[in-house]
TORRORO-327920 format. One record per residue (C-alpha): x, z, y; residue in one letter. Coordinates in steps of 0.001 Angstrom, whole numbers, plus 500000, padded with zeros to 6 digits. Last residue first. Layout:
N
XZYA ...
//
This chain:
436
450691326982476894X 447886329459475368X 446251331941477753X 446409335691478224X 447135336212481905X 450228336625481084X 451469333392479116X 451127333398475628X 453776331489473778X 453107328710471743X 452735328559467801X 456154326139466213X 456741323041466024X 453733321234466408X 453128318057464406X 452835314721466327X 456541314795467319X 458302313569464347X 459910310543466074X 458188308064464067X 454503309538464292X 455444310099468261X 455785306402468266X 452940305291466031X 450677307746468467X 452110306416472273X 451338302805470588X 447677303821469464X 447406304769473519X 449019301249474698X 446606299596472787X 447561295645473438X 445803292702472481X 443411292739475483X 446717292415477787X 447550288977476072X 444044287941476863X 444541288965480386X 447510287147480781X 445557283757479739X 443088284873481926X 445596285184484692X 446913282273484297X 443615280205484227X 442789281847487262X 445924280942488640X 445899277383487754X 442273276693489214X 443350275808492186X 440459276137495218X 439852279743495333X 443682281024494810X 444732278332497511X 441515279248499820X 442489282842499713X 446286281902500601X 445216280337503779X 443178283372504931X 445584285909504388X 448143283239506053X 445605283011509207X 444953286588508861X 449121287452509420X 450327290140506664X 452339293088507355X 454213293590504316X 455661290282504000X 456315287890501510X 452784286547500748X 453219286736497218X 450386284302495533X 448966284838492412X 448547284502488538X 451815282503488316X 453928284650485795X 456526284163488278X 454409284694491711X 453018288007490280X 456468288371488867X 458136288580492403X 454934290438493881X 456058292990491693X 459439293241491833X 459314292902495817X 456576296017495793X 459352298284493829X 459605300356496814X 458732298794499857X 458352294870500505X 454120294429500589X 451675291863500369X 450200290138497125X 447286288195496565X 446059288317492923X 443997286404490207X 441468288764488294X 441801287803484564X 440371291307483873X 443709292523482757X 445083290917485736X 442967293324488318X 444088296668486345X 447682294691486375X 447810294122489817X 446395298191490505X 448706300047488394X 451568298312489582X 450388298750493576X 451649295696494876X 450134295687498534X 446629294539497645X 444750291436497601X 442210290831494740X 440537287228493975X 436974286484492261X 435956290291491988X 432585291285490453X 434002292182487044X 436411294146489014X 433590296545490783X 432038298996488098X 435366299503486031X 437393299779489051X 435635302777490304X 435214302630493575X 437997304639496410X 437827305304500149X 435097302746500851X 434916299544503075X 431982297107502554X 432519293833504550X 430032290990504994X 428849292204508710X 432926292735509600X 433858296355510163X 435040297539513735X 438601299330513795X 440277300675510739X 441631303828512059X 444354305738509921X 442129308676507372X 443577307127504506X 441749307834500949X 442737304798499492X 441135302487501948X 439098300581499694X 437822296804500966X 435080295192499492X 434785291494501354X 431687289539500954X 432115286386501061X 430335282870501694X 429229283914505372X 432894283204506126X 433226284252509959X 435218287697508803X 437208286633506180X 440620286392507904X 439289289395510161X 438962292130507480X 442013290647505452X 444172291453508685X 442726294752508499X 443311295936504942X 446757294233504996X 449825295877507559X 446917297087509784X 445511299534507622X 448612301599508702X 449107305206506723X 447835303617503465X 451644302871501529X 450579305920498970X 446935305756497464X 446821302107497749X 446640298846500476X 443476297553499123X 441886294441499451X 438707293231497025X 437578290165497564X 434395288247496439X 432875285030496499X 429234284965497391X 426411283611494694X 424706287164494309X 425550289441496849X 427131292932496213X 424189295137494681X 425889296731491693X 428849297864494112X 426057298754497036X 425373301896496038X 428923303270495769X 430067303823492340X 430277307308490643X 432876309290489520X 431523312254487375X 433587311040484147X 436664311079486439X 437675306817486309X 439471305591483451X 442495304059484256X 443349301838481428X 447799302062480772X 449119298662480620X 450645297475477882X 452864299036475227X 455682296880475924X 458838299061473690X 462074299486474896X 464404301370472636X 465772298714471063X 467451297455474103X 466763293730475486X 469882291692475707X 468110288794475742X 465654289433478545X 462697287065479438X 461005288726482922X 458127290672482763X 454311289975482581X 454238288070479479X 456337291081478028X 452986293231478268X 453050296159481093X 453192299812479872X 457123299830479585X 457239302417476965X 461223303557477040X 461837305716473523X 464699308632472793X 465810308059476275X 469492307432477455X 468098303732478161X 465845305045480793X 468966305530483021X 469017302274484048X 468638302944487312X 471622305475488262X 473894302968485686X 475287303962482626X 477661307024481430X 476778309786484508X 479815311731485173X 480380314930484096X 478386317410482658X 478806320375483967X 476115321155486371X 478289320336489617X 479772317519487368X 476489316289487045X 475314315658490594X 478788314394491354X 478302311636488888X 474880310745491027X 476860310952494098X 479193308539492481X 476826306274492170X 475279306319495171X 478605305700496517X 478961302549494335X 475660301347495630X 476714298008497652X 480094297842495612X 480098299004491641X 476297298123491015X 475614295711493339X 478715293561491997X 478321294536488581X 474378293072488445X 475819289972490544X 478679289634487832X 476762289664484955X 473832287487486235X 474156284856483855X 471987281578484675X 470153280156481994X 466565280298483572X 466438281003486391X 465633284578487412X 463219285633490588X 464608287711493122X 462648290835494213X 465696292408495527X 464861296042494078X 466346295208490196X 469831293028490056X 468838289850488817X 467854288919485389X 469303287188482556X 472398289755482151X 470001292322481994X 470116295707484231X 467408297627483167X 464651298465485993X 461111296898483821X 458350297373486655X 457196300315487552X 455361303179485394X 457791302168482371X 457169305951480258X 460423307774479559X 460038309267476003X 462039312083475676X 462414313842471670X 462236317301471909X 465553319223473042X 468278321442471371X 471403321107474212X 474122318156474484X 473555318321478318X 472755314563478557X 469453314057478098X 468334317358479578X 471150316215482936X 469041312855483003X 465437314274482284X 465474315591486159X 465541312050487375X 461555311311486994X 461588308284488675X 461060306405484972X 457954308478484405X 458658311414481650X 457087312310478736X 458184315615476584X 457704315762472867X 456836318746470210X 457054321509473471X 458406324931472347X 457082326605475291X 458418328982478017X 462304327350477655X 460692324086478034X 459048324818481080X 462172325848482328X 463842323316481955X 461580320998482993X 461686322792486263X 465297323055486495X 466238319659485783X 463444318697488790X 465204320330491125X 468459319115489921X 467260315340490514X 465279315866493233X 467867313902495591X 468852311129493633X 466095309372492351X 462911308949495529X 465062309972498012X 468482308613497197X 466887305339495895X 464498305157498946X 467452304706501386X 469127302477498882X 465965300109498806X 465356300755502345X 468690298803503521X 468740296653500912X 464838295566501850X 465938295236505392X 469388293475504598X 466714291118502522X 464704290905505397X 466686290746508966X 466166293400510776X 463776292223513733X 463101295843514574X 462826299134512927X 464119300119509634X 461621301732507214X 461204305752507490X 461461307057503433X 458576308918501863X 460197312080500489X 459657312636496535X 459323315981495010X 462018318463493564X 463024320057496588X 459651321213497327X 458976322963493756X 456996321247491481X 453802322801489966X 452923323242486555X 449529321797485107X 446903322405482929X 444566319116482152X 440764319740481618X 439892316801483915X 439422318728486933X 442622320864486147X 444501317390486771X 442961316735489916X 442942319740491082X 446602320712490345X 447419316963491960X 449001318250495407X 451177321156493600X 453205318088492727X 454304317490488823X 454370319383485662X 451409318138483725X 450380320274480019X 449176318643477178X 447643320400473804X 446645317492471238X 443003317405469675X 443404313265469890X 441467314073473632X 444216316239474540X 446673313014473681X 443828310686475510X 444106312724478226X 447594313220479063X 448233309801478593X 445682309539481268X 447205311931483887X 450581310236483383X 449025307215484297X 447295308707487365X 450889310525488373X 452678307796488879X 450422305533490969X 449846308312493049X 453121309851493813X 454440313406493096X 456913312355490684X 455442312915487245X 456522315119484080X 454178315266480814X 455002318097478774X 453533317612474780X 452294320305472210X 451321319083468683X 448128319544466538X 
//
């Protein structure tokens, strides 16, 4: 029996795969404990998980996009190195001090951080008595590779072309004062400047499990040792979840698809959830199952063959789906791909562009390049999917490769190799009288 931290940035899609490693290690007769946002204590206590909360300055700020007819790849530059401070640079010694101090209350066997989890950077590098780190791929793959463009873009890679000096060009010009804010960072905790890139930091880690297989990455020769695909994490839903009524009931015979904008890019249904409403509105052959992600923004009138819900359990309505459009969620494309669900992709924030970019790579879907999609091209893009069989066939064939991974069995071998699946040493009591 071992004792493991689990860090997550305050965001959705980061903390629900956290949240499941976290149960299958408690479930293996493991003690866990989640230090993340005060907004998931419930959730995590709900499903038997303890948890720490972050302080403010070590959670994530949603960054304001740029405003008018910006052009879009300055746009996505633009809120790429916006979000980059936000999201990586500026709850990085925040977030040092509350895994520190966790630590310092428990001898923890292993600690597992998400890759936006900064605060392991000054741990990794402070020279002090640590547990092993395993950073834990939540996004898509962020090492710089000399067959791959630089990471945020969403550029595609061709195949024999050497990206050296594109990587060092956004690296030492467009974000070489991000940079050196991030070696600044350091020095102010004594530990001088940072020795690889802000975003491929991962590589300092004992382990990097990218839970994604490698046929839905790009090819990398230069891959570090380190990295391991694990495949995707399964979301199980909260034992007491149930489906809506109508999920076993949808109609017999009619296509359907499933939009979604999220958990966290939901404040404007109008970017995708409504657009897809009145694409498929007059098409008596679909229904349309549409989850809002908890977003309380007006939707507007609801089609007659349209069922909107906050959330459904994706293991009661995926085997229904025929296509799935969403904004690029990572959890969510590869929860539809592992079911050989085909996808429709629309959004250019965060690392949506990497996403949609290997969605339309890997060809099991269709990027629509935009975040605020046009019905007409919603509707377009539906009949493509519908009427080619290549990207259902790709995204069976991706599924099968999915099947053959057990990203949980691959989280055991690894702590088995590092050491960290026996416990150290007993754990402190805290005051009111319980274990840590």
């Amino acid at each position: 029996m071992a004792r493991y931290l689990l860090a997550a940035s305050p965001i959705p899609g980061h903390v629900t795969p956290m949240l499941a490693i976290a149960g299958d290690l408690r479930r293996r007769g493991h003690h866990v404990r989640l230090l993340t946002g005060a907004a998931f204590g419930e959730t995590a206590a709900a499903q038997g998980i303890p948890s720490s909360a972050l302080a403010i300055g070590a959670t994530v700020a949603r960054v304001e996009r740029p405003r008018g007819r910006t052009p879009s790849l300055l746009r996505r530059w633009r809120t790429g190195r916006a979000e980059l401070r936000s999201s990586f640079l500026d709850p990085i010694v925040a977030q040092f001090r509350a895994v520190t101090a966790e630590l310092e209350h428990t001898d923890f066997d292993a600690l597992f951080v998400d890759v936006m989890f900064t605060g392991a950077i000054p741990l990794l590098l402070a020279g002090r008595a640590r547990p092993p780190v395993l950073a834990c791929g939540v996004v898509p793959l962020m090492l710089t590779s000399v067959d791959t463009p630089p990471f945020g873009m969403g550029w595609q890679p061709r195949a024999g072309r050497d990206y050296t000096a594109l990587n060092r060009f956004v690296q030492q010009v467009l974000f070489r004062g991000d940079q050196r804010r991030l070696d600044s960072i350091l020095r102010d905790l004594d530990l001088g400047p940072a020795p690889t890139f802000l975003l491929n930091w991962p590589v300092l880690a004992d382990r990097l499990l990218q839970f994604t297989v490698p046929g839905f990455e790009y090819p990398r020769s230069d891959l570090p040792p380190s990295v391991l695909f694990a495949g995707p994490i399964p979301i199980d839903s909260p034992g007491d979840a149930q489906p809506p009524s109508w999920c076993s009931e949808l109609p017999a015979g009619k296509t359907v698809i499933h939009v979604t904008q999220g958990t966290w890019d939901n404040s404007d249904l109008d970017q995708l959830i409504r657009p897809t409403l009145t694409a498929m509105s007059r098409r008596p052959d679909v229904a349309v199952v549409a989850c809002t992600g908890g977003s309380r923004a007006p939707l507007g009138p609801i089609p007659a063959n349209a069922y909107v819900t906050d959330f459904v359990p994706y293991a009661h309505l995926l085997p229904h789906v025929d296509v799935m459009i969403t904004n690029g969620g990572y959890g969510g494309v590869q929860q539809a791909l592992s079911r050989g669900v085909p996808v429709i992709v629309a959004g250019d924030t965060a690392d949506k562009p990497e996403i949609a970019s290997r969605v339309t790579y890997t060809g099991v879907g269709i990027d629509l390049g935009t975040r605020r999609a046009h019905p007409n091209d919603v509707a377009a893009a539906v009949d493509r999917v519908l009427n080619t069989g290549k990207f259902h066939t790709a995204a069976a064939q991706l599924a099968q490769e999915m099947t053959k991974q057990a990203p949980f069995e691959v989280i055991a071998d690894v702590l088995v190799e590092l050491g960290a699946n026996e416990s150290v040493s007993s754990a402190p009591v805290s005051r009111n009288g319980e274990s840590r």
